[in-house]
PQR file with spaces between the fields and no chain letter, atoms N, CA, C, O and H, PARSE charges and radii, in Angstrom:
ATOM       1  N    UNK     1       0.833   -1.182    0.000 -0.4000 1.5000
ATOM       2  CA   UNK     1       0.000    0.000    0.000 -0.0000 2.0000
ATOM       3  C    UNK     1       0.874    1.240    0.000  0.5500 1.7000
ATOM       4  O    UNK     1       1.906    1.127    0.661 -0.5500 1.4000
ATOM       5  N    UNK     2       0.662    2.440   -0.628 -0.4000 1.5000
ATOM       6  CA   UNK     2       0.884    3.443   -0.364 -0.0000 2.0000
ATOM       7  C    UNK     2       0.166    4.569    0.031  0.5500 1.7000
ATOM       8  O    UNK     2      -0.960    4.816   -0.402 -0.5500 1.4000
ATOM       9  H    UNK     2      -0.177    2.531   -1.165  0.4000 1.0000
ATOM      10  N    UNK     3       0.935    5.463    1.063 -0.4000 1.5000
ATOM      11  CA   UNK     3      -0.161    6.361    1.508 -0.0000 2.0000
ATOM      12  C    UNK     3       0.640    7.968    1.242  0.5500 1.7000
ATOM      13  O    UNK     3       1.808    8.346    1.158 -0.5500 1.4000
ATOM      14  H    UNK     3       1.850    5.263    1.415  0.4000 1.0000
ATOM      15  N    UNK     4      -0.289    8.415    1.194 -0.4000 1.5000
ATOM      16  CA   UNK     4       0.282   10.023    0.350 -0.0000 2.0000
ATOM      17  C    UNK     4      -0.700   11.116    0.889  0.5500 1.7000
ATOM      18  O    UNK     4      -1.916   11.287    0.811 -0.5500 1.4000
ATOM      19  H    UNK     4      -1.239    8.108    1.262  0.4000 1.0000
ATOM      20  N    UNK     5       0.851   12.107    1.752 -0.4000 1.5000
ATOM      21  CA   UNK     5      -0.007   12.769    2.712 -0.0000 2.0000
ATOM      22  C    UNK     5      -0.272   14.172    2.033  0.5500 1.7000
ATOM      23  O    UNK     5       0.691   14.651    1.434 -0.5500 1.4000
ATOM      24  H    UNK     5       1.840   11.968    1.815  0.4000 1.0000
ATOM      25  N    UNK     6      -1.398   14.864    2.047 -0.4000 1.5000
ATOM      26  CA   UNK     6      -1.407   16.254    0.907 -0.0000 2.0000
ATOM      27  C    UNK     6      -1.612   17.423    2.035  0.5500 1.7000
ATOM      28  O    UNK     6      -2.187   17.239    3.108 -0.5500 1.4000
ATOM      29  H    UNK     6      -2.180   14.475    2.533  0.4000 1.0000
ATOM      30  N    UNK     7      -1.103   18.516    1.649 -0.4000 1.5000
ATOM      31  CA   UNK     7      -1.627   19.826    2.531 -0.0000 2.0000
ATOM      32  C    UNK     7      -2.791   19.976    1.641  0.5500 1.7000
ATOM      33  O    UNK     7      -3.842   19.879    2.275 -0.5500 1.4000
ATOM      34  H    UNK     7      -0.636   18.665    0.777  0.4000 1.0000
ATOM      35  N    UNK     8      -2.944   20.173    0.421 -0.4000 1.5000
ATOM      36  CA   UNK     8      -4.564   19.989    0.091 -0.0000 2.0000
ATOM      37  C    UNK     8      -5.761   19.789    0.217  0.5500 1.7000
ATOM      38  O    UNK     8      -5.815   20.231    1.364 -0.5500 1.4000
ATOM      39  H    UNK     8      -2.090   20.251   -0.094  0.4000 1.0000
ATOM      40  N    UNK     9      -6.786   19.492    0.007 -0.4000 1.5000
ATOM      41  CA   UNK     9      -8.229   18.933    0.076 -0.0000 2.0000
ATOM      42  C    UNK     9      -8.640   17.897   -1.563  0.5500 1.7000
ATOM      43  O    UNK     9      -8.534   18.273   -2.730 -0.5500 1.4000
ATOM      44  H    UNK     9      -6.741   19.133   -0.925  0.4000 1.0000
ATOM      45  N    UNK    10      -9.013   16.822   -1.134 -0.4000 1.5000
ATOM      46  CA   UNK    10     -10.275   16.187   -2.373 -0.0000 2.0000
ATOM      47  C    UNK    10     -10.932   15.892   -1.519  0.5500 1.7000
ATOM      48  O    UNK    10     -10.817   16.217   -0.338 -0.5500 1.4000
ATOM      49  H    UNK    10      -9.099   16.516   -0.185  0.4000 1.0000
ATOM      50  N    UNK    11     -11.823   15.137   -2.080 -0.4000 1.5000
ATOM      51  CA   UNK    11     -12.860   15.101   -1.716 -0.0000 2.0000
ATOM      52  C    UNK    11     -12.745   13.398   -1.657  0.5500 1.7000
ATOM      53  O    UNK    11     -12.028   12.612   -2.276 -0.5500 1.4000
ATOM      54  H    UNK    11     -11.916   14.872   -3.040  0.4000 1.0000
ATOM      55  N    UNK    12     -13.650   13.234   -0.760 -0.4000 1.5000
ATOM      56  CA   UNK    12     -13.297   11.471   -0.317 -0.0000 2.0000
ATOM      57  C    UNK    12     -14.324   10.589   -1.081  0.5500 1.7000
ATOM      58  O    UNK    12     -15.549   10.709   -1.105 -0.5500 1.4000
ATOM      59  H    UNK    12     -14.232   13.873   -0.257  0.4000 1.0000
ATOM      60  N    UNK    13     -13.565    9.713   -1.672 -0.4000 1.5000
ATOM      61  CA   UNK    13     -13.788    8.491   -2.571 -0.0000 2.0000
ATOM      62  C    UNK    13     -13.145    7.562   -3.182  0.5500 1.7000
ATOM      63  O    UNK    13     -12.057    7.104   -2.833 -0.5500 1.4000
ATOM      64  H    UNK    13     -12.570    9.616   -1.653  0.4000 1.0000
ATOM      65  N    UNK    14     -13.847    7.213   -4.207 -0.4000 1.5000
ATOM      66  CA   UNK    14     -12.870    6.443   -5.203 -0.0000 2.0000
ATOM      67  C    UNK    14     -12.312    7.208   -6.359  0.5500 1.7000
ATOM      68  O    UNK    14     -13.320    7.745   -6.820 -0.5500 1.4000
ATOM      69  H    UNK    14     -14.731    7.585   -4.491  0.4000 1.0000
ATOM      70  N    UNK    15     -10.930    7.708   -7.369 -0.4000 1.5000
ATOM      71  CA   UNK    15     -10.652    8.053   -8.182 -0.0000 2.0000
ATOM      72  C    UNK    15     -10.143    7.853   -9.203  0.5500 1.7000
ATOM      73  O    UNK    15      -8.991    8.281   -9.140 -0.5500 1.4000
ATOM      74  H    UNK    15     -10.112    7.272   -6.995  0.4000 1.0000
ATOM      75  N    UNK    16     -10.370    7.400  -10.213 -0.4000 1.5000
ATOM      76  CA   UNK    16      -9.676    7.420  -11.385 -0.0000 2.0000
ATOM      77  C    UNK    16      -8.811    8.077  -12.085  0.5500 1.7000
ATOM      78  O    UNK    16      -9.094    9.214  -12.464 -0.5500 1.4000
ATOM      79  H    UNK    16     -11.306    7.052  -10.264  0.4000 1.0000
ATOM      80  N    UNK    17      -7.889    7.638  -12.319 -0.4000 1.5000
ATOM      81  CA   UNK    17      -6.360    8.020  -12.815 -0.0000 2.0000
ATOM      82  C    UNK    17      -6.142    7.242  -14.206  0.5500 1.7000
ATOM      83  O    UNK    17      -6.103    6.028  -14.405 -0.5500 1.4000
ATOM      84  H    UNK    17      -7.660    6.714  -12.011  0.4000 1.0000
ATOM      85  N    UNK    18      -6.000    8.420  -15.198 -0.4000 1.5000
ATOM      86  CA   UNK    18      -5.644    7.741  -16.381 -0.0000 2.0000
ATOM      87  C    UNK    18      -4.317    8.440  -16.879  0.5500 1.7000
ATOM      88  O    UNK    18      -4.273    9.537  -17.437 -0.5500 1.4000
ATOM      89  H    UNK    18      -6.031    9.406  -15.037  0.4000 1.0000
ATOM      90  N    UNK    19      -3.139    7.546  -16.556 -0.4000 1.5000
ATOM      91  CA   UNK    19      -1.553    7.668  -16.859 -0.0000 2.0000
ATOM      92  C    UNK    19      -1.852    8.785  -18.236  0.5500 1.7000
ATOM      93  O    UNK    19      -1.744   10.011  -18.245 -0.5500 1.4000
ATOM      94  H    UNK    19      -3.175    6.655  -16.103  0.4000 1.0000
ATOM      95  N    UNK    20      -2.304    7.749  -19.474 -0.4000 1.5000
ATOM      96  CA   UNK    20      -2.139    8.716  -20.879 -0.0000 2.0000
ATOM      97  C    UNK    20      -2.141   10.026  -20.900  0.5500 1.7000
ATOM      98  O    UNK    20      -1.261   10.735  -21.389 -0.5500 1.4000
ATOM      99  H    UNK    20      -2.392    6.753  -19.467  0.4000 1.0000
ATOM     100  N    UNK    21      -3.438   10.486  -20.203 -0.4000 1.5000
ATOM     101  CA   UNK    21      -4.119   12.057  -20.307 -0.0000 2.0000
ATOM     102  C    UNK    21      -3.632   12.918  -19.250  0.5500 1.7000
ATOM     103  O    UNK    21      -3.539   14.144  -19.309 -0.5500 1.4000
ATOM     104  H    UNK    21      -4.152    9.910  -19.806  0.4000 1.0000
ATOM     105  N    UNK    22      -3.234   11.928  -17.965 -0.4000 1.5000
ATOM     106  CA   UNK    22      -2.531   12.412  -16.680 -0.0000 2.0000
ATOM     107  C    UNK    22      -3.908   13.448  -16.447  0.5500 1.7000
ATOM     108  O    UNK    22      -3.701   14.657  -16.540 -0.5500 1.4000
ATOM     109  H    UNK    22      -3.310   10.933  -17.917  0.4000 1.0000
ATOM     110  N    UNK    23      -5.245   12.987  -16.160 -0.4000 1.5000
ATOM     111  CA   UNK    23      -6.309   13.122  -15.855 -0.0000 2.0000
ATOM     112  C    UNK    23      -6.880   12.075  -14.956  0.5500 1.7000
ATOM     113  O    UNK    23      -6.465   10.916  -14.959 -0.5500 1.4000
ATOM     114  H    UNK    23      -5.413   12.004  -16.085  0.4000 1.0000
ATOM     115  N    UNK    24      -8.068   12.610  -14.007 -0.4000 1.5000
ATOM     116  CA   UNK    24      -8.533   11.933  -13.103 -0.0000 2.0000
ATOM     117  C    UNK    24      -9.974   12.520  -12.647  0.5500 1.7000
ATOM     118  O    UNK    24     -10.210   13.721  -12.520 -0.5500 1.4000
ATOM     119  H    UNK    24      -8.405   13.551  -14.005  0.4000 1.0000
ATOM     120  N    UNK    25     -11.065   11.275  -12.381 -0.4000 1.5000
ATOM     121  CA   UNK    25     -12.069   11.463  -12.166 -0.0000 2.0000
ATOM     122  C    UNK    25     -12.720   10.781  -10.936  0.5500 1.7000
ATOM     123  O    UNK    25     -12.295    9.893  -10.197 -0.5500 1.4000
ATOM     124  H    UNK    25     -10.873   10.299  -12.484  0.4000 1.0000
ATOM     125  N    UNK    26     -13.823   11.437  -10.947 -0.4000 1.5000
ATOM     126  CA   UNK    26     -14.682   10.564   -9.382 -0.0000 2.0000
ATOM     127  C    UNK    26     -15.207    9.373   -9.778  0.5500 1.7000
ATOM     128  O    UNK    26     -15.561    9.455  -10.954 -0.5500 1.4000
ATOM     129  H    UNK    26     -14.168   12.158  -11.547  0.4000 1.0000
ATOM     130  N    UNK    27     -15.452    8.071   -9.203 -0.4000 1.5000
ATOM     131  CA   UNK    27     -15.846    6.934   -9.654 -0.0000 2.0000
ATOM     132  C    UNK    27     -16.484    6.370   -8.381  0.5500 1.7000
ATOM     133  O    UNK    27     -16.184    6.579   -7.205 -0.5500 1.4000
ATOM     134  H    UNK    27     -15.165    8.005   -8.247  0.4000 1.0000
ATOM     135  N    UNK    28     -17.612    5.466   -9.010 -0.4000 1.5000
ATOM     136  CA   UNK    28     -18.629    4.904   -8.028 -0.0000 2.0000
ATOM     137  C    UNK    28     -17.588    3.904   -8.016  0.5500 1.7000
ATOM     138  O    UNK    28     -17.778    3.962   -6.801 -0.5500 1.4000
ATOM     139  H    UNK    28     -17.857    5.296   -9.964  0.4000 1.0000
ATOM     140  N    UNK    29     -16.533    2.910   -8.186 -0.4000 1.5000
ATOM     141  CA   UNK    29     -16.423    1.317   -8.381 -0.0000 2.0000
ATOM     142  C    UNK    29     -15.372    1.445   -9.236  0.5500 1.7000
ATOM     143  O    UNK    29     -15.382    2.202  -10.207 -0.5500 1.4000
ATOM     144  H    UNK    29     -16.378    2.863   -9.173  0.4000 1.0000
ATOM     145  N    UNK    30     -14.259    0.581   -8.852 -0.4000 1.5000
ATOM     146  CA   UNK    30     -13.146    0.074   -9.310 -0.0000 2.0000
ATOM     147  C    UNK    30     -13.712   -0.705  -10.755  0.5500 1.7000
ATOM     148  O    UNK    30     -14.416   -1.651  -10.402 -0.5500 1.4000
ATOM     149  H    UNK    30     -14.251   -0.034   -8.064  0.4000 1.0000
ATOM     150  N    UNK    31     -13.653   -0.639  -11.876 -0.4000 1.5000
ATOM     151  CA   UNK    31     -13.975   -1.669  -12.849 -0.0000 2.0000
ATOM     152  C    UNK    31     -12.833   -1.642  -13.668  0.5500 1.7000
ATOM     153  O    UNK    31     -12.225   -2.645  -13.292 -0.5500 1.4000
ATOM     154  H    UNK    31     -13.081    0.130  -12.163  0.4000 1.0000
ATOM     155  N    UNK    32     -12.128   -1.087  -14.602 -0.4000 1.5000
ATOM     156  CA   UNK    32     -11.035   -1.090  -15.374 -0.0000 2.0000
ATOM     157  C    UNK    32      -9.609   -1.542  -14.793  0.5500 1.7000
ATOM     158  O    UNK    32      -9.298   -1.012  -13.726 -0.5500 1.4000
ATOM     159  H    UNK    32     -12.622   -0.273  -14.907  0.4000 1.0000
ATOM     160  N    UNK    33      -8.733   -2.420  -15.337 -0.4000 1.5000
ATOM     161  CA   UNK    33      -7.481   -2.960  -15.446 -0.0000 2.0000
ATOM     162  C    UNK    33      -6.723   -1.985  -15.830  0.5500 1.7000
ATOM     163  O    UNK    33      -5.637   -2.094  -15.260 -0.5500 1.4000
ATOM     164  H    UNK    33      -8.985   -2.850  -16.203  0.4000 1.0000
ATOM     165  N    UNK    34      -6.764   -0.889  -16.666 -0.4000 1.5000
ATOM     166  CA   UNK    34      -5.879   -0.338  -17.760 -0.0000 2.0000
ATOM     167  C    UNK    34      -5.958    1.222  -17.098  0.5500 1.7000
ATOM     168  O    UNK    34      -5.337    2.124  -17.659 -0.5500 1.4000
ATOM     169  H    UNK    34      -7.646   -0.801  -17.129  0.4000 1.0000
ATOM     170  N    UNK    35      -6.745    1.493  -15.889 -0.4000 1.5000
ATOM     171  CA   UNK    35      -6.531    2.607  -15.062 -0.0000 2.0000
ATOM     172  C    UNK    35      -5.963    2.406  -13.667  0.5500 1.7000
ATOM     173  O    UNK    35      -5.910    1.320  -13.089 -0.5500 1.4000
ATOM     174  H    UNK    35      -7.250    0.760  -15.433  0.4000 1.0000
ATOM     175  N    UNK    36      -5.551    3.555  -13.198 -0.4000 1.5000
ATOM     176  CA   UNK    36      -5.157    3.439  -11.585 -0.0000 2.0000
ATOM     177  C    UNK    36      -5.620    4.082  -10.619  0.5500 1.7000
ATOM     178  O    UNK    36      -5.170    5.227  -10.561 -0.5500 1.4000
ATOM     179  H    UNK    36      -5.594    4.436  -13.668  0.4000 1.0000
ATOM     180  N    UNK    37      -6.460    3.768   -9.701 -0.4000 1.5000
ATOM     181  CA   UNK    37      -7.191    3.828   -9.403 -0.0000 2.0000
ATOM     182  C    UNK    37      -6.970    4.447   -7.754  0.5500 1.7000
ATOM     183  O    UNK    37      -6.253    3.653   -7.145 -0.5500 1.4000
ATOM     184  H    UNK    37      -6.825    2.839   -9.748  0.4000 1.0000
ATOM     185  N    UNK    38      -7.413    5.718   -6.812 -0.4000 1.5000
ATOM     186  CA   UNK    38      -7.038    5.827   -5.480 -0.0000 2.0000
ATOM     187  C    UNK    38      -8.296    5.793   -4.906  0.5500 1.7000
ATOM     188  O    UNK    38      -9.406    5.734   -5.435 -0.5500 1.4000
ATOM     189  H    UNK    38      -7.995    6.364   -7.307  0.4000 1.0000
ATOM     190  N    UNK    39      -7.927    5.844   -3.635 -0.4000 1.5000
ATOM     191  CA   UNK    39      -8.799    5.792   -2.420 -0.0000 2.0000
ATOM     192  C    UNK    39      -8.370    6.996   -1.116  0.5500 1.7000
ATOM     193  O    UNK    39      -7.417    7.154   -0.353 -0.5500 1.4000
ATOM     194  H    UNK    39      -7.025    5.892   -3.205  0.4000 1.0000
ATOM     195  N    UNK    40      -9.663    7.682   -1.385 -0.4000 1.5000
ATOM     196  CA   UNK    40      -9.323    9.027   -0.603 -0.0000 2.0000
ATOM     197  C    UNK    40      -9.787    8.836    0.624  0.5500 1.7000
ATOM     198  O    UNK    40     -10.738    8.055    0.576 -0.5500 1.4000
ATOM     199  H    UNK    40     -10.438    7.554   -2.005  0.4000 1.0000
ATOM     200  N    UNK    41      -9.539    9.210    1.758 -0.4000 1.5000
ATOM     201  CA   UNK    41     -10.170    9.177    2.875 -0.0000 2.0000
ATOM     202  C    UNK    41      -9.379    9.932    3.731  0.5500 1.7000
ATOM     203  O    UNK    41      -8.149    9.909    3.692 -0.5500 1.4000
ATOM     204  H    UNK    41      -8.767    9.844    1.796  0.4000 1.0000
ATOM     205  N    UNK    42     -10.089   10.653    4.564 -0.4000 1.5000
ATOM     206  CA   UNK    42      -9.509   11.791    5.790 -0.0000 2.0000
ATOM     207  C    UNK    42     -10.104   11.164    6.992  0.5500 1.7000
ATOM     208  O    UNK    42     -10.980   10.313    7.145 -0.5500 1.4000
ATOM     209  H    UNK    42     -11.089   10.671    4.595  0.4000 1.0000
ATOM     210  N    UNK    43      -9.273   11.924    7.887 -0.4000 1.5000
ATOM     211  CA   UNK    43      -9.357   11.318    9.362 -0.0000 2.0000
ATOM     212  C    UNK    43     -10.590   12.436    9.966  0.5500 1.7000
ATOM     213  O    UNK    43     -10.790   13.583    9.568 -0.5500 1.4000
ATOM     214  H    UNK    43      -8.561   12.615    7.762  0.4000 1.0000
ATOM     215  N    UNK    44     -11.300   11.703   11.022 -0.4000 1.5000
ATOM     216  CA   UNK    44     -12.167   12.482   11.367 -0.0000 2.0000
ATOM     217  C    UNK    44     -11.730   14.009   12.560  0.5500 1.7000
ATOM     218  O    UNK    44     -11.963   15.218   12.583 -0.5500 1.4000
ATOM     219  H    UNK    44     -11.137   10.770   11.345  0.4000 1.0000
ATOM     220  N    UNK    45     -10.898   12.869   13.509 -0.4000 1.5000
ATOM     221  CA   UNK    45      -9.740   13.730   13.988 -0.0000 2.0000
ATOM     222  C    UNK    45      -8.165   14.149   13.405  0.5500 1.7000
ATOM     223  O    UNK    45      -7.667   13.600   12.421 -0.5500 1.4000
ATOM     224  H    UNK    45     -10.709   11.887   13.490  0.4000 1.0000
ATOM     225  N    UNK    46      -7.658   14.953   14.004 -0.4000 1.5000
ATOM     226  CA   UNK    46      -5.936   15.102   14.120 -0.0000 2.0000
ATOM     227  C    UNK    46      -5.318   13.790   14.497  0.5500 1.7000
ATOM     228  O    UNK    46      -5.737   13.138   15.453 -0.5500 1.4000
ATOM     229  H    UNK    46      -8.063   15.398   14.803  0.4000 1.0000
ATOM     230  N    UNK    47      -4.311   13.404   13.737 -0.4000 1.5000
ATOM     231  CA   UNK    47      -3.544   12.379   13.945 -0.0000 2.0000
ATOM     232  C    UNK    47      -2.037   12.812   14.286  0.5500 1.7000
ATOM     233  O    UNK    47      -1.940   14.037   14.351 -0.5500 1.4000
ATOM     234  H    UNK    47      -3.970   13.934   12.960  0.4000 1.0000
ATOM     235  N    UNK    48      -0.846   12.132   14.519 -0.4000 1.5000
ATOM     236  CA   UNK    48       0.494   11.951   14.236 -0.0000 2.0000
ATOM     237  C    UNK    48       0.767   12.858   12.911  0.5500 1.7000
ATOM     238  O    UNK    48       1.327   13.948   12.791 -0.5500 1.4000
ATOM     239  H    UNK    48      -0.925   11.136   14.466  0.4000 1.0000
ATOM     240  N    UNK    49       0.236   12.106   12.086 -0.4000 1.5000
ATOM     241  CA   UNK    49       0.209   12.487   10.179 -0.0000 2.0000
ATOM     242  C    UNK    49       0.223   14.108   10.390  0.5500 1.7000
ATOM     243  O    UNK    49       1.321   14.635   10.207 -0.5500 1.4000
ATOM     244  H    UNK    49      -0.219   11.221   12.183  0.4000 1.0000
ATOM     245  N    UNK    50      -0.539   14.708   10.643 -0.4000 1.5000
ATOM     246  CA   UNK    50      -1.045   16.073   10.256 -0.0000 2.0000
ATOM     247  C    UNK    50       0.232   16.692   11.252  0.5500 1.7000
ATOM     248  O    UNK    50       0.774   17.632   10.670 -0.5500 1.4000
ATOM     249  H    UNK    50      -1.430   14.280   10.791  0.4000 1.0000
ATOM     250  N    UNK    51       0.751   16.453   12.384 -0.4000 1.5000
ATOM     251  CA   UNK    51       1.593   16.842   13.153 -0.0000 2.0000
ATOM     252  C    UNK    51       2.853   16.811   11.889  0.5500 1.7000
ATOM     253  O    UNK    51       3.496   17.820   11.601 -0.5500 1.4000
ATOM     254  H    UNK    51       0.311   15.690   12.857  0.4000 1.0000
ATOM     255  N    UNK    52       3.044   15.541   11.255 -0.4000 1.5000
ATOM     256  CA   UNK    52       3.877   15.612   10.317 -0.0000 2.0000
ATOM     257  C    UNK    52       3.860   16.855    8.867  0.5500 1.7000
ATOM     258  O    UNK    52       4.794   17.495    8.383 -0.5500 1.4000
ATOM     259  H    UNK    52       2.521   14.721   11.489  0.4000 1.0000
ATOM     260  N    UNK    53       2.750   16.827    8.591 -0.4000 1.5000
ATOM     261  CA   UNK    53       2.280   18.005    7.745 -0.0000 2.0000
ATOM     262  C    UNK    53       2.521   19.111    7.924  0.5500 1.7000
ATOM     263  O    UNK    53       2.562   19.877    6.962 -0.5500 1.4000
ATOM     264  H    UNK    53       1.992   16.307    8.985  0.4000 1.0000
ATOM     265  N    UNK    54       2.712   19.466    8.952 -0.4000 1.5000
ATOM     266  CA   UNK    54       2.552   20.869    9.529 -0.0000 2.0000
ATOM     267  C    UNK    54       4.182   21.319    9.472  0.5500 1.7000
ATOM     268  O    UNK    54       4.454   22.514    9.349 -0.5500 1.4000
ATOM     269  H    UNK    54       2.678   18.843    9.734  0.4000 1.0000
ATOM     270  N    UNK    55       5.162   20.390    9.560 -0.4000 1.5000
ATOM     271  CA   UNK    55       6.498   20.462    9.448 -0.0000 2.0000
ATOM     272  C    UNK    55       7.110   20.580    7.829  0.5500 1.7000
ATOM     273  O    UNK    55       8.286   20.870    7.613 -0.5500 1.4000
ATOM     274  H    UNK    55       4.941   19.419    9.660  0.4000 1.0000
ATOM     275  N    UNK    56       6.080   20.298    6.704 -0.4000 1.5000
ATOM     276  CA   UNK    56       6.966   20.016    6.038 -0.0000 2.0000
ATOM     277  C    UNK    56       6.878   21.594    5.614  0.5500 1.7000
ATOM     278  O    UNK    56       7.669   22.057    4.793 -0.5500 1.4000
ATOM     279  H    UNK    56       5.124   20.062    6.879  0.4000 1.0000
């Protein structure tokens, strides 16, 4: 697994990533082989992580 910490915001779901176009969309469901695919999710509280964030 990899996890990838952002000072940013998305929005939490599933996303589609298409390498070619280096474009990405919201998706109900993993279905395609030939895309790559993330999983967004935020913490409800402050963690460790965000302590880390705040440093970089």
């Amino acid at each position: 697994y990899l996890m990838v910490y952002t000072k940013g915001t998305l929005e939490n779901g599933i996303l589609e990533f298409d390498v070619n176009t280096k474009s990405y969309k919201k998706v109900e469901s993993i279905e395609r082989s030939d895309k790559t695919y993330f999983v967004i999710m935020s913490p409800k509280r402050n963690t460790i992580a965000d302590a880390a964030i705040e440093k970089l």
